[in-house]
SEPA-825385 format. One record per residue (C-alpha): x, y, z. Coordinates in Angstrom, 3 decimals. Last residue first. Layout:
SEPA-825385
+----------+----------+----------+
|       xx |       yy |       zz |
+----------+----------+----------+
|        X |        Y |        Z |
...
+----------+----------+----------+
***
This chain:
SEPA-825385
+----------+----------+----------+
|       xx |       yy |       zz |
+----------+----------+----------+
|  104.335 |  110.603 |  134.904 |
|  105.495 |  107.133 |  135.580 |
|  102.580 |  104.954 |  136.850 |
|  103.483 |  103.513 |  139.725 |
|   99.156 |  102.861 |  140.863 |
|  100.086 |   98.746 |  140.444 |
|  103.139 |   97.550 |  141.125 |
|  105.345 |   98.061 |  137.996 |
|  104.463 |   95.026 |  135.156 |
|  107.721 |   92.519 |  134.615 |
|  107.120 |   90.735 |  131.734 |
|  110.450 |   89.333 |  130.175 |
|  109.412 |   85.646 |  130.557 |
|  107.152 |   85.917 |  127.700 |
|  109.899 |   86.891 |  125.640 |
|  112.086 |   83.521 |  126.756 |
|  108.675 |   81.546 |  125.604 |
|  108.239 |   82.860 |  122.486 |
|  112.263 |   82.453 |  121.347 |
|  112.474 |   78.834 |  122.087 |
|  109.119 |   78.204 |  120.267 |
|  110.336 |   80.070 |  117.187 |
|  114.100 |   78.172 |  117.586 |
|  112.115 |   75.085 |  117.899 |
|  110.464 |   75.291 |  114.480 |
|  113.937 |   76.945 |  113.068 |
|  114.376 |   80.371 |  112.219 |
|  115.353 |   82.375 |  109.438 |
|  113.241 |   81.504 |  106.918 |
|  110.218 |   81.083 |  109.332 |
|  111.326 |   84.521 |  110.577 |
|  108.176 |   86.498 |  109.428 |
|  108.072 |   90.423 |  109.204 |
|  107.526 |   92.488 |  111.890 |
|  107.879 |   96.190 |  110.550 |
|  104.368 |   96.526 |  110.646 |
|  100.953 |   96.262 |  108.106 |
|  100.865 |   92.445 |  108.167 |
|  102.472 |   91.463 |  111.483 |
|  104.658 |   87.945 |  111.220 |
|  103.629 |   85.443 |  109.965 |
|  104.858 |   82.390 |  111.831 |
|  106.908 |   84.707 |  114.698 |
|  103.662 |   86.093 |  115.395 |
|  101.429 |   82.678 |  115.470 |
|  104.762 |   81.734 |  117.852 |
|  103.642 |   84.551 |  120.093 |
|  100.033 |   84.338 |  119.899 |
|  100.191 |   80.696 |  120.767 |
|  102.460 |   81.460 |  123.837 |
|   99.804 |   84.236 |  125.005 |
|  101.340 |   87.577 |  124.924 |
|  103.081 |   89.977 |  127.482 |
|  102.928 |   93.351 |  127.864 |
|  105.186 |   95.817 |  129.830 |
|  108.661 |   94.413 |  130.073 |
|  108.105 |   92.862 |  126.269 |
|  107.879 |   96.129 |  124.990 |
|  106.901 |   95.889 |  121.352 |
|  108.849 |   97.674 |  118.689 |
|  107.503 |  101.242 |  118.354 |
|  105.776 |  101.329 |  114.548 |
|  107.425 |  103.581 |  111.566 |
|  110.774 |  102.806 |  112.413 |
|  113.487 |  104.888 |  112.471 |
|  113.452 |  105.052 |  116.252 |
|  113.731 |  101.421 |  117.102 |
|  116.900 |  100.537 |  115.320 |
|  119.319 |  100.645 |  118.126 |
|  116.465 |   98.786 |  120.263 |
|  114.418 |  100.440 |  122.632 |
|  111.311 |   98.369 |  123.118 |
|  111.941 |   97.173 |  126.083 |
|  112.965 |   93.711 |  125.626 |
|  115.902 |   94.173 |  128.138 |
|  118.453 |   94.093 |  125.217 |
|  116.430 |   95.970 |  122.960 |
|  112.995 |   95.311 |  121.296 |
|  114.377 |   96.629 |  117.441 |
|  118.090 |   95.521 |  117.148 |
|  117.287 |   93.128 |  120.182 |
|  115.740 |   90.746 |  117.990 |
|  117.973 |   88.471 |  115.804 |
|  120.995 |   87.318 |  117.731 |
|  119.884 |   87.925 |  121.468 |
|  116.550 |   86.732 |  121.447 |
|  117.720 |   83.344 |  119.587 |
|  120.519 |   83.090 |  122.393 |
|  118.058 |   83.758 |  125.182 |
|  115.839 |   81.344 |  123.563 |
|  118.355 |   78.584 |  123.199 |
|  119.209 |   78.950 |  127.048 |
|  115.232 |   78.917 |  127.808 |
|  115.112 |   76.004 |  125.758 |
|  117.666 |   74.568 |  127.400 |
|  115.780 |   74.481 |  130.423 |
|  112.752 |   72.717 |  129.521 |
|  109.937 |   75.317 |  129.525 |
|  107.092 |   73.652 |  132.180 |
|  103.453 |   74.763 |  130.654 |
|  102.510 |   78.159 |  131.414 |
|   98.895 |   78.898 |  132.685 |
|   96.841 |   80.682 |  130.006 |
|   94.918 |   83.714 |  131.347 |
|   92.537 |   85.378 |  129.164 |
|   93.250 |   88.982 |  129.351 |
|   89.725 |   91.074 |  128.757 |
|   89.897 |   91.979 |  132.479 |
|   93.291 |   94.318 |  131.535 |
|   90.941 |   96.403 |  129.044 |
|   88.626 |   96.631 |  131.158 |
|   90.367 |   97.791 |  133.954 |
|   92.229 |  100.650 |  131.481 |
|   88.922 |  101.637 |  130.639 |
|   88.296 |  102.661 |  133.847 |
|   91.098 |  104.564 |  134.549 |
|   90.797 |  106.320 |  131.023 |
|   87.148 |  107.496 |  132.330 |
|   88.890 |  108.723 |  135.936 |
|   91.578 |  110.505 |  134.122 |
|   88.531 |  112.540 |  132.077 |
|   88.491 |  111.590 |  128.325 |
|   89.969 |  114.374 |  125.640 |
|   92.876 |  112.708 |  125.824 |
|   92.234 |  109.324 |  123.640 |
|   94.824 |  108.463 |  121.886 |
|   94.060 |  107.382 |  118.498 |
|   94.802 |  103.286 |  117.685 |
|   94.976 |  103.158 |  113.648 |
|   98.750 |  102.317 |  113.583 |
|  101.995 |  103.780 |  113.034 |
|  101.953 |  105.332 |  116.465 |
|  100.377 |  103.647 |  119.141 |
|   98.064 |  106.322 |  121.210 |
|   99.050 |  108.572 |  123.485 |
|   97.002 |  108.598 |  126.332 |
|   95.127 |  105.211 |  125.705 |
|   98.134 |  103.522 |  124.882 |
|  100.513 |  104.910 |  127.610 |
|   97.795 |  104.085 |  130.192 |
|   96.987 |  100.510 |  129.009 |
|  101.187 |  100.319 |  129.343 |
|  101.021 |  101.730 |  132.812 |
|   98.748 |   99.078 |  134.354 |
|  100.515 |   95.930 |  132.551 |
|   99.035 |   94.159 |  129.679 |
|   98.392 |   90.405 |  129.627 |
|   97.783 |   90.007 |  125.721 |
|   95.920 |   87.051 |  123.935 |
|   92.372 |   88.775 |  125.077 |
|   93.208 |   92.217 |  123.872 |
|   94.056 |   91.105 |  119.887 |
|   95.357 |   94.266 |  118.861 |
|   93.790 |   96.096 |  116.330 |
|   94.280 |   95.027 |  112.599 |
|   97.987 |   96.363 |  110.950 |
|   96.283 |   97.521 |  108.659 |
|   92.981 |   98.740 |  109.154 |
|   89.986 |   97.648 |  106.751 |
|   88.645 |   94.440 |  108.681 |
|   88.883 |   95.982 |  111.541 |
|   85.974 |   98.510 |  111.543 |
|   83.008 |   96.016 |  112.507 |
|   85.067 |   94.554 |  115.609 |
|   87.426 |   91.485 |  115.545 |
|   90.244 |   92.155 |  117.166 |
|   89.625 |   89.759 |  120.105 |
|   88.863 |   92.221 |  122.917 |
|   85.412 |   90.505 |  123.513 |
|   82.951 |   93.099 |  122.117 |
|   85.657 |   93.852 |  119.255 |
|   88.720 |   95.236 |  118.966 |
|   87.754 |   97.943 |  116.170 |
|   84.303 |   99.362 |  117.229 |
|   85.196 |   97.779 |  119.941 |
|   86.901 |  100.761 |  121.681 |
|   84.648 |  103.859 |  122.110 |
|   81.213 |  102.993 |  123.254 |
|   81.734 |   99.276 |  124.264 |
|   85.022 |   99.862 |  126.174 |
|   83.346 |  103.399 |  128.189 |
|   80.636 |  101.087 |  129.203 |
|   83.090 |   98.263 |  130.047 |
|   85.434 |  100.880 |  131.770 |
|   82.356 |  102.229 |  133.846 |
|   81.452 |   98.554 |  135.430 |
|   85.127 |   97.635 |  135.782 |
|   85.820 |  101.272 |  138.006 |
|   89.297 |  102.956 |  137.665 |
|   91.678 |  104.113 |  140.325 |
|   93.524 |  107.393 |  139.753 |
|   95.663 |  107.710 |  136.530 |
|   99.098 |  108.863 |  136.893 |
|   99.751 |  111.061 |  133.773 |
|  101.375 |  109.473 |  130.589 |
|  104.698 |  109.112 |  128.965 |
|  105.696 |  106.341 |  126.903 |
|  106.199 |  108.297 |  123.592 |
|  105.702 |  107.940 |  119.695 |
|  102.824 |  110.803 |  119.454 |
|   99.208 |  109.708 |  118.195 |
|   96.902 |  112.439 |  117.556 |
|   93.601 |  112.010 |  119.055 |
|   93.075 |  115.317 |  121.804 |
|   94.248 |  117.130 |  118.264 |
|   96.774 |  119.858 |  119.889 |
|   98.014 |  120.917 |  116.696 |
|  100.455 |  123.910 |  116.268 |
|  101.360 |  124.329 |  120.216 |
|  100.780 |  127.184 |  122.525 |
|  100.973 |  130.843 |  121.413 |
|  101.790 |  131.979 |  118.034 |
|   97.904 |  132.390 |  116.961 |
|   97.059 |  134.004 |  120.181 |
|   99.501 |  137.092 |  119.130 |
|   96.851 |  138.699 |  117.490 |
|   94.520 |  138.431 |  120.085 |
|   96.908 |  139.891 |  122.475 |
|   97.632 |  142.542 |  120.091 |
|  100.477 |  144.401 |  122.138 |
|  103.399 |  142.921 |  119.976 |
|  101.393 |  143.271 |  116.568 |
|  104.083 |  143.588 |  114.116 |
|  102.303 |  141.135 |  111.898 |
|  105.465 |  140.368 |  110.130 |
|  107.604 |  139.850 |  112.654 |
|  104.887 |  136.910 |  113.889 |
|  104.862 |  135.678 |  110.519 |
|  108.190 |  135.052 |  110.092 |
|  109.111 |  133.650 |  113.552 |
|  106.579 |  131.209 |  112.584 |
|  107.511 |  130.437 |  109.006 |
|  111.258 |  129.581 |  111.015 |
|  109.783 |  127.114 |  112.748 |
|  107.386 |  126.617 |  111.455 |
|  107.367 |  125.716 |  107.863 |
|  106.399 |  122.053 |  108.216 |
|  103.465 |  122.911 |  110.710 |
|  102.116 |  125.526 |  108.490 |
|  102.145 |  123.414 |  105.031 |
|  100.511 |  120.923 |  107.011 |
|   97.772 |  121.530 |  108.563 |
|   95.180 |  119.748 |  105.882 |
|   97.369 |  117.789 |  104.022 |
|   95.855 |  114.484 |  105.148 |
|   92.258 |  115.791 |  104.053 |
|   93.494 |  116.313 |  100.668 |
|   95.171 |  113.182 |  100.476 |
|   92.236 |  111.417 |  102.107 |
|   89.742 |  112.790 |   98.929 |
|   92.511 |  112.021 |   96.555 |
|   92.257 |  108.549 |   97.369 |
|   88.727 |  108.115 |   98.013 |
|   88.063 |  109.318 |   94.187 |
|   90.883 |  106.874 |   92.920 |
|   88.571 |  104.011 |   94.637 |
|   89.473 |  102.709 |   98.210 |
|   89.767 |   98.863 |   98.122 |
|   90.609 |   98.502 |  101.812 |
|   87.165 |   99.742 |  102.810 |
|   85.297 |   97.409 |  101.043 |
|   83.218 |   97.130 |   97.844 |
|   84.826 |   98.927 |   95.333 |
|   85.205 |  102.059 |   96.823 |
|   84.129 |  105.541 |   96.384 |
|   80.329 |  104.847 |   95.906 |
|   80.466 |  103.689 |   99.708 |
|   80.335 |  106.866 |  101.105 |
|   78.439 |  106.732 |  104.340 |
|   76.865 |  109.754 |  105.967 |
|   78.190 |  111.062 |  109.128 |
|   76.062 |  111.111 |  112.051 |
|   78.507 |  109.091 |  113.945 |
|   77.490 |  107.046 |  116.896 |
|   79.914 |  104.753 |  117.480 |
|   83.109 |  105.738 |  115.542 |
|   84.871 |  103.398 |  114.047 |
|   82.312 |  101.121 |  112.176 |
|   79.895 |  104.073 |  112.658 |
|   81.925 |  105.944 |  109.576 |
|   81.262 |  103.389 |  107.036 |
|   83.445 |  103.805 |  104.249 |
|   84.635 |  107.076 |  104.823 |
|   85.638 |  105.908 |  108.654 |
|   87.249 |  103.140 |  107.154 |
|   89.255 |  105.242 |  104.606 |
|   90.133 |  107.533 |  107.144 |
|   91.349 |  104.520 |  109.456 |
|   93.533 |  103.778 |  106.533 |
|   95.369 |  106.532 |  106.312 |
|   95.901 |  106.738 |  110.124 |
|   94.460 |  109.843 |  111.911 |
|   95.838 |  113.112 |  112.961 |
|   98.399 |  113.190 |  110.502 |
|   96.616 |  115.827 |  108.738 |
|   93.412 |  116.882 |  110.480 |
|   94.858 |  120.490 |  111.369 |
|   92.273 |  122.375 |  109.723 |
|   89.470 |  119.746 |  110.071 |
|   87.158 |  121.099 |  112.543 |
|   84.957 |  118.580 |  114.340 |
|   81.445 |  117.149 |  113.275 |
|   78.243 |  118.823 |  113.184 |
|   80.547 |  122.170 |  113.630 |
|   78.447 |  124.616 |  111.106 |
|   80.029 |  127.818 |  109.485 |
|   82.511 |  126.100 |  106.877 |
|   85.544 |  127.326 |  105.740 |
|   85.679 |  125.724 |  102.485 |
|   87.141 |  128.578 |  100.320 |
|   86.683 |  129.316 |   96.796 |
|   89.259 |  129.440 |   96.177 |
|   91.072 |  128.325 |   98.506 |
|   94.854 |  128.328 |   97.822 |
|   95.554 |  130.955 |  100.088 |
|   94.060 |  129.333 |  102.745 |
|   97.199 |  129.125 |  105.502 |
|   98.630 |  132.427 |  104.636 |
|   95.162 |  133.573 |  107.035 |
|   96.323 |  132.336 |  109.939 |
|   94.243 |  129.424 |  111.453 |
|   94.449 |  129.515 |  115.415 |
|   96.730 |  127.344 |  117.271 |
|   95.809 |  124.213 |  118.584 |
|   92.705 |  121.948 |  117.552 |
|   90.687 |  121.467 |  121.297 |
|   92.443 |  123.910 |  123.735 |
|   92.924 |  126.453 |  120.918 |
|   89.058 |  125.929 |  120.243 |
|   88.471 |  125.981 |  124.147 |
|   90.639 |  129.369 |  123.937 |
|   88.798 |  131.424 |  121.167 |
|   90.627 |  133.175 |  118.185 |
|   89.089 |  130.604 |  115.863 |
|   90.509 |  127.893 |  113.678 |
|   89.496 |  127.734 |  110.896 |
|   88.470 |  124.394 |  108.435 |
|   84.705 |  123.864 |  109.770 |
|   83.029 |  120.616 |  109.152 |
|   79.310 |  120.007 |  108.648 |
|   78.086 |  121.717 |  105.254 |
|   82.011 |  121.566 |  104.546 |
|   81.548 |  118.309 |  103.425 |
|   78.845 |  118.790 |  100.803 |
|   79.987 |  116.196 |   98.602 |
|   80.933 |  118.400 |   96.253 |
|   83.252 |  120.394 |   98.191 |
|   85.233 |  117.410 |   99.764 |
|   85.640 |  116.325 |   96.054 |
|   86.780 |  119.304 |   94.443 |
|   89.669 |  119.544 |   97.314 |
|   90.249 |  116.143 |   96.802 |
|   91.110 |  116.757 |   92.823 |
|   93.780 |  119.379 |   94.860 |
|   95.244 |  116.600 |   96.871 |
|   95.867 |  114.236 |   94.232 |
|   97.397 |  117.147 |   91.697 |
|   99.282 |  117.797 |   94.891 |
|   98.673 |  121.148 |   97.074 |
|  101.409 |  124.146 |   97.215 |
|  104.081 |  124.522 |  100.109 |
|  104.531 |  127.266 |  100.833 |
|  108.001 |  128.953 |   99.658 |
|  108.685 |  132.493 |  100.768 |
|  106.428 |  131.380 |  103.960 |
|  103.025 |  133.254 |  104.431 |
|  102.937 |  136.977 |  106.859 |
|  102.695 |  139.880 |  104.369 |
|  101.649 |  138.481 |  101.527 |
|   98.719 |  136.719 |  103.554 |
|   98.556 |  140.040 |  105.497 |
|   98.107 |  142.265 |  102.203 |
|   95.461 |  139.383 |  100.591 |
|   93.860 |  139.709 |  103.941 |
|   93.932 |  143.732 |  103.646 |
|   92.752 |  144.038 |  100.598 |
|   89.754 |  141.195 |  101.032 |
|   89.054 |  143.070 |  104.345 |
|   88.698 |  146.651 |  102.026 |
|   86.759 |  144.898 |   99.106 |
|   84.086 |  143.382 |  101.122 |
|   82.534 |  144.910 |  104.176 |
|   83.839 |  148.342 |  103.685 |
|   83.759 |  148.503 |   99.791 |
|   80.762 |  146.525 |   98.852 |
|   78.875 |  148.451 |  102.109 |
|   79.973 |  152.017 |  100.544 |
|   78.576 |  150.848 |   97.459 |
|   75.636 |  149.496 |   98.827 |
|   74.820 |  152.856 |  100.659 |
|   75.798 |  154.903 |   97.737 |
|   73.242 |  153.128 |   96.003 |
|   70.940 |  153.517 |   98.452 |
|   71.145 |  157.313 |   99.210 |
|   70.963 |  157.326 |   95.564 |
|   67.351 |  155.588 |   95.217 |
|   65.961 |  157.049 |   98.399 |
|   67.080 |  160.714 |   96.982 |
|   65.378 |  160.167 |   94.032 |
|   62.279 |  158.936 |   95.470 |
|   61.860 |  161.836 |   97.259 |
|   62.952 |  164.620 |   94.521 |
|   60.179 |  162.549 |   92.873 |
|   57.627 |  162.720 |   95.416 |
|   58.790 |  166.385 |   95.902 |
|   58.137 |  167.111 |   92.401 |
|   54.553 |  164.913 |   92.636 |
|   53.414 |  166.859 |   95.306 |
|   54.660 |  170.714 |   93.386 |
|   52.851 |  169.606 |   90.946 |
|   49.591 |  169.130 |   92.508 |
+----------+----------+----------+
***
């Protein structure tokens, strides 16, 4: 009988070290050898001089974490092709070193955030935090009105420092590169790691929304009205509006507010330019991620919203005074031709408009020239201008609107 309960013991002994040493051996494989060699990498592989968080950005660290954000969101980017494809390069690990803890994430409800910043407009983030299906039809995200006063353009402190955290997301890698780049990738001495060297390849963010200043865009083949008005309704007037007039449920916090579609007569390739790349400075996202044919048919819609306005008679010397007008005061930003590409067109925040590709409706025009465009560059020229200078000046833009025949859409 002894000798049964000395083996039970000896038994139980041996269960109780073997897992002990099991645990420890698990602690030290699974957790404090990958922490060693992350925090040797991140040495290894970050910038002399990252660039730390604000006091603004890090209270919206605290913020995004108690709210639960990163129950839904994922900040890392993985070593997997459609999420290079999606985001851009994968997340290195230099790039967290100030989480702790870290907000990772496991679950992709909505998209990954690591290179959010400068993805979206400022104010379209405090829209979409407002009341995230008044920009985004749809949405599953949960509203967060508690951090404003009432509207989305009164943004509490809280709703502050929760977009400047979400703004800096991606950015203390994109502004180091590129010598950070070349930095890391000597550092990881990992020529033959074709994993490894996934997170140099291709470009830093390739966020299908972010807005780049450029004219560019692929030929689109030929759209369908039907399909663009579907794709319109379900994507676009969430902030133009059912009609195109600027008016839909997530306008009234953007500055400058959405174009007004019916008062403009856009030509082909200038839908396409917008809708591929977006117009920088403002809340309009491009929209790449949608199929050539989709973008097609949105860009019918879009042109079917134009009202057209027949043009009254302009007196000829108004033409001549317009001209003159044109020429004295506007062609720093729209250019001689009224393209767009004025001497002082690239330090501003907003492209000027092109008159060659768009034209608005006389009353928009002069409205324009009234007030100018709260949220832009375009400032009022009532002080500047007389009554029949402003009138002058509206018409002889309008007659710079010369659309390419239709399908010459430069690549």
């Amino acid at each position: 009988m002894s000798d049964t309960s000395s083996s039970v013991r000896t038994a139980y002994l041996v269960a109780i070290v073997g897992g002990v040493l099991f645990f420890v051996l698990s602690v030290g494989l699974l957790g404090v050898w990958p922490a060693r060699v992350i925090d040797a990498q991140t040495r290894a592989m970050a910038p002399e001089h990252p660039l730390p968080r604000t006091a603004a950005e890090q209270r919206g660290r605290v913020i995004y974490g108690r709210e639960g954000c990163a129950s839904c969101h994922t900040q890392q980017i993985r070593y997997l092709h459609q999420d290079m494809a999606r985001f851009g390069a994968p997340t290195l690990a230099w790039e967290t070193h100030l989480d702790t803890p870290h907000l990772w994430g496991t679950r992709r409800v909505g998209p990954d955030l690591s290179r959010i910043g400068g993805t979206r407009s400022l104010d379209w983030q405090y829209t979409h935090l407002f009341a995230p299906r008044s920009v985004v039809t749809g949405s599953v995200m949960p509203a967060y009105p508690s951090l404003f006063d009432g509207a989305p353009d009164r943004p509490r402190q809280e709703a502050r420092d929760l977009v400047a955290y979400l703004d800096s997301l991606g950015r203390a890698r994109e502004l180091a590169a590129p010598e950070g780049e070349a930095r890391a990738r000597d550092a990881c001495n990992c020529p033959d790691d074709e994993m490894a060297q996934m997170a140099f390849a291709g470009t830093m963010n390739t966020h299908p929304a972010r807005a780049r200043r450029t004219d560019e865009a692929p030929r689109l083949p030929a759209g369908t009205l039907p399909r663009g008005q579907q794709l319109y309704a379900a994507h676009c007037a969430t902030c133009h509006g059912e009609r195109g007039l600027g008016d839909g449920p997530g306008a009234a916090g953007l500055l400058p507010k959405p174009a007004n579609l019916a008062e403009h007569e856009y030509a082909e390739e200038r839908v396409a330019a917008a809708l591929w790349n977006g117009v920088s400075g403002t809340a309009m996202p491009a929209w790449r991620d949608l199929a050539p044919e989709d973008l097609a048919s949105i860009s019918t819609a879009v042109q079917n919203l134009s009202v057209a306005q027949g043009d009254p008679p302009v007196p000829e010397h108004l033409t001549t005074l317009g001209a003159r007008v044109f020429t004295a005061n506007c062609v720093q930003c729209h250019g001689e031709r009224g393209d767009g590409r004025g001497p002082a067109a690239e330090s501003l925040l907003m492209a000027p408009k092109n008159f060659v590709r768009q034209r608005v409706s006389l009353a928009e025009g002069v409205r324009v020239l009234r007030s100018g465009v709260a949220g832009s560059p375009m400032a009022p020229w009532t002080a500047r201008l007389t009554d029949a200078e402003l009138v002058a000046v509206a018409h002889y833009v309008r007659e710079l609107y010369a659309p390419a025949p239709q399908g010459d859409i430069r690549r």
